[in-house]
matplotlib code that plots the C-alpha trace (Angstrom):
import matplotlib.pyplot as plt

x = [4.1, 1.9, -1.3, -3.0, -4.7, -1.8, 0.6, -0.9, -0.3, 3.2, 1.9, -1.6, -3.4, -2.0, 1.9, 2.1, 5.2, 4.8, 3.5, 1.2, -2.2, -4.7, -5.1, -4.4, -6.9, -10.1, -10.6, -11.4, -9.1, -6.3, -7.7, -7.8, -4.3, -2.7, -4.4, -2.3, 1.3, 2.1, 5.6, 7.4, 10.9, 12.9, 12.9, 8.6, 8.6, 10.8, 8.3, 5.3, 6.9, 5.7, 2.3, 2.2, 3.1, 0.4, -2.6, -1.2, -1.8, -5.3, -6.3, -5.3, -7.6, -10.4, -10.9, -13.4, -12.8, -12.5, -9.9, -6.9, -4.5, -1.0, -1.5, -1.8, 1.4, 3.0, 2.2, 3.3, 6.4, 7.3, 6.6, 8.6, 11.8, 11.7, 10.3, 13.3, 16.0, 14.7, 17.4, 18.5, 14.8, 13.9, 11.0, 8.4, 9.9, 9.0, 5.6, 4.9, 6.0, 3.6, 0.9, 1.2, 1.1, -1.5, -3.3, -2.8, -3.8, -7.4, -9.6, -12.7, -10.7, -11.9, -12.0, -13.0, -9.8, -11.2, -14.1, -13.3, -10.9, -9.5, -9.9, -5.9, -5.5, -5.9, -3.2, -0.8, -1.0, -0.6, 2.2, 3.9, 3.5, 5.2, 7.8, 8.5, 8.8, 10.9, 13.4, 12.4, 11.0, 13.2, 10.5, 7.7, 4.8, 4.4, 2.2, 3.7]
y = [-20.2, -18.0, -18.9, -17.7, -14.7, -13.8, -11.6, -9.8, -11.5, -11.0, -12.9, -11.0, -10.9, -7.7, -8.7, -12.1, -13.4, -14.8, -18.2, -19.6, -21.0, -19.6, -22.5, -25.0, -23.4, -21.8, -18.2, -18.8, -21.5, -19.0, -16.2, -19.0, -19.9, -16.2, -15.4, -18.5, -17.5, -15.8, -14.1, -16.9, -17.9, -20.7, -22.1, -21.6, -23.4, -26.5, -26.6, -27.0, -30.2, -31.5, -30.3, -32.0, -35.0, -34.9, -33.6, -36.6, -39.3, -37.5, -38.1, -42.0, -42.3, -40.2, -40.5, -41.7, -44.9, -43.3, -40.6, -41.1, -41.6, -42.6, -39.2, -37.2, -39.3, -38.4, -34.6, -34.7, -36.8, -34.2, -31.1, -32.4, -32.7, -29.3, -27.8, -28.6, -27.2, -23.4, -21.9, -20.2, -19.4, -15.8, -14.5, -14.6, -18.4, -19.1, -17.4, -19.4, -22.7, -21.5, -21.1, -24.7, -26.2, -24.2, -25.5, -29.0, -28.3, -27.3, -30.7, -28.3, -26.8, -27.5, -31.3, -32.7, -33.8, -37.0, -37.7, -37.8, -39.9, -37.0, -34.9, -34.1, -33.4, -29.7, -29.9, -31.8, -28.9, -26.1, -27.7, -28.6, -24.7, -23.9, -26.1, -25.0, -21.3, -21.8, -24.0, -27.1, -29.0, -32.3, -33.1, -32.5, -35.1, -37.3, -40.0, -43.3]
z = [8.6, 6.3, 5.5, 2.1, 3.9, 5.7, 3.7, 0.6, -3.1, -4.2, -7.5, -8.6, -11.6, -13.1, -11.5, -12.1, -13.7, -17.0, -16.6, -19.2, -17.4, -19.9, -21.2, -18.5, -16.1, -16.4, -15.5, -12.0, -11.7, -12.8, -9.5, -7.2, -8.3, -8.2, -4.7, -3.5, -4.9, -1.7, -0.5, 0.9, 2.4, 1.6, 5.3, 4.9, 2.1, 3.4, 6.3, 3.7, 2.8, 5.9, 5.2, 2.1, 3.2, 5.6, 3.1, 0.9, 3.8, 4.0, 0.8, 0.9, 4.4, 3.0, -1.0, -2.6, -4.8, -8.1, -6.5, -7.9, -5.3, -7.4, -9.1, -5.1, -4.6, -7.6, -7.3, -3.4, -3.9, -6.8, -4.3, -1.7, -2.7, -5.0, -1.6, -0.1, -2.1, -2.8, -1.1, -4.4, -6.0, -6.3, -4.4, -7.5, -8.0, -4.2, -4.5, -7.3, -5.8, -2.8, -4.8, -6.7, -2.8, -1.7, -5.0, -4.3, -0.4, -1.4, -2.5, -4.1, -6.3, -10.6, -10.4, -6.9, -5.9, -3.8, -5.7, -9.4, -11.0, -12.9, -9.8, -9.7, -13.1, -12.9, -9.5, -12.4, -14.8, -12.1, -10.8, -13.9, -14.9, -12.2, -12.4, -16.0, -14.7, -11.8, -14.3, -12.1, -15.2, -14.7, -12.2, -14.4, -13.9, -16.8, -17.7, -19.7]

ax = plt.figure().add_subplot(projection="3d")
ax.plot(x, y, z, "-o")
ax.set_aspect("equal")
plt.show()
């Protein structure tokens, strides 16, 4: 399985496909984002599922007590099942998918993911972008 240095950007700054993160994310949220949407396969991306799953049980063993850990479960629950039916997606719809994982992988990222209670916030709008863009917005992540 690729890992974000392996294979060049297939989603860069200047080629990205149009997904609206300007103002979602801040600039360097936004680069940290696009160097993550990486040329992927369908069968790569099922196997992330796994990894998800696994960064998820992290978080629950390791977060601080303001983390918020029904929002992880939420975002990994989400990614799992739309990582496991991509078999149609178009490779810019796979590398964006693979950059919304990849996002939700890192804990330093804008809002420390295990040790602020908003700390997945910024993973929530990433991955709803994405979702939006890739037509996968039935499993946007909502808050009642």
């Amino acid at each position: 399985m690729n890992k974000p240095s392996d294979k060049p950007a297939l989603v860069g700054p200047e080629s990205a496909p149009a997904i609206d993160l300007d103002e979602l994310l801040h600039p360097e949220e936004q680069s940290r984002f696009r160097r993550l949407c990486l040329e992927t396969s369908s069968a790569e991306l099922a196997e992330l599922a796994g990894v998800v799953q696994l960064h998820v049980d992290q978080v629950r063993d390791v977060a601080d007590h303001r983390a918020d850990v029904e929002t992880a479960d939420r975002i990994a629950s989400v990614l799992i099942k739309v990582l496991t039916g991509t078999k149609g997606f178009a490779p810019d719809e796979r590398a964006l998918l693979r950059g919304a994982v990849e996002y939700f992988l890192l804990t330093e990222d804008a809002d420390g993911d295990l040790t602020d209670v908003l700390g997945f916030d910024d993973d929530v709008r990433v991955v709803n972008s994405v979702l939006d863009r890739i037509e996968q917005s039935e499993h946007r992540i909502t808050f009642d």
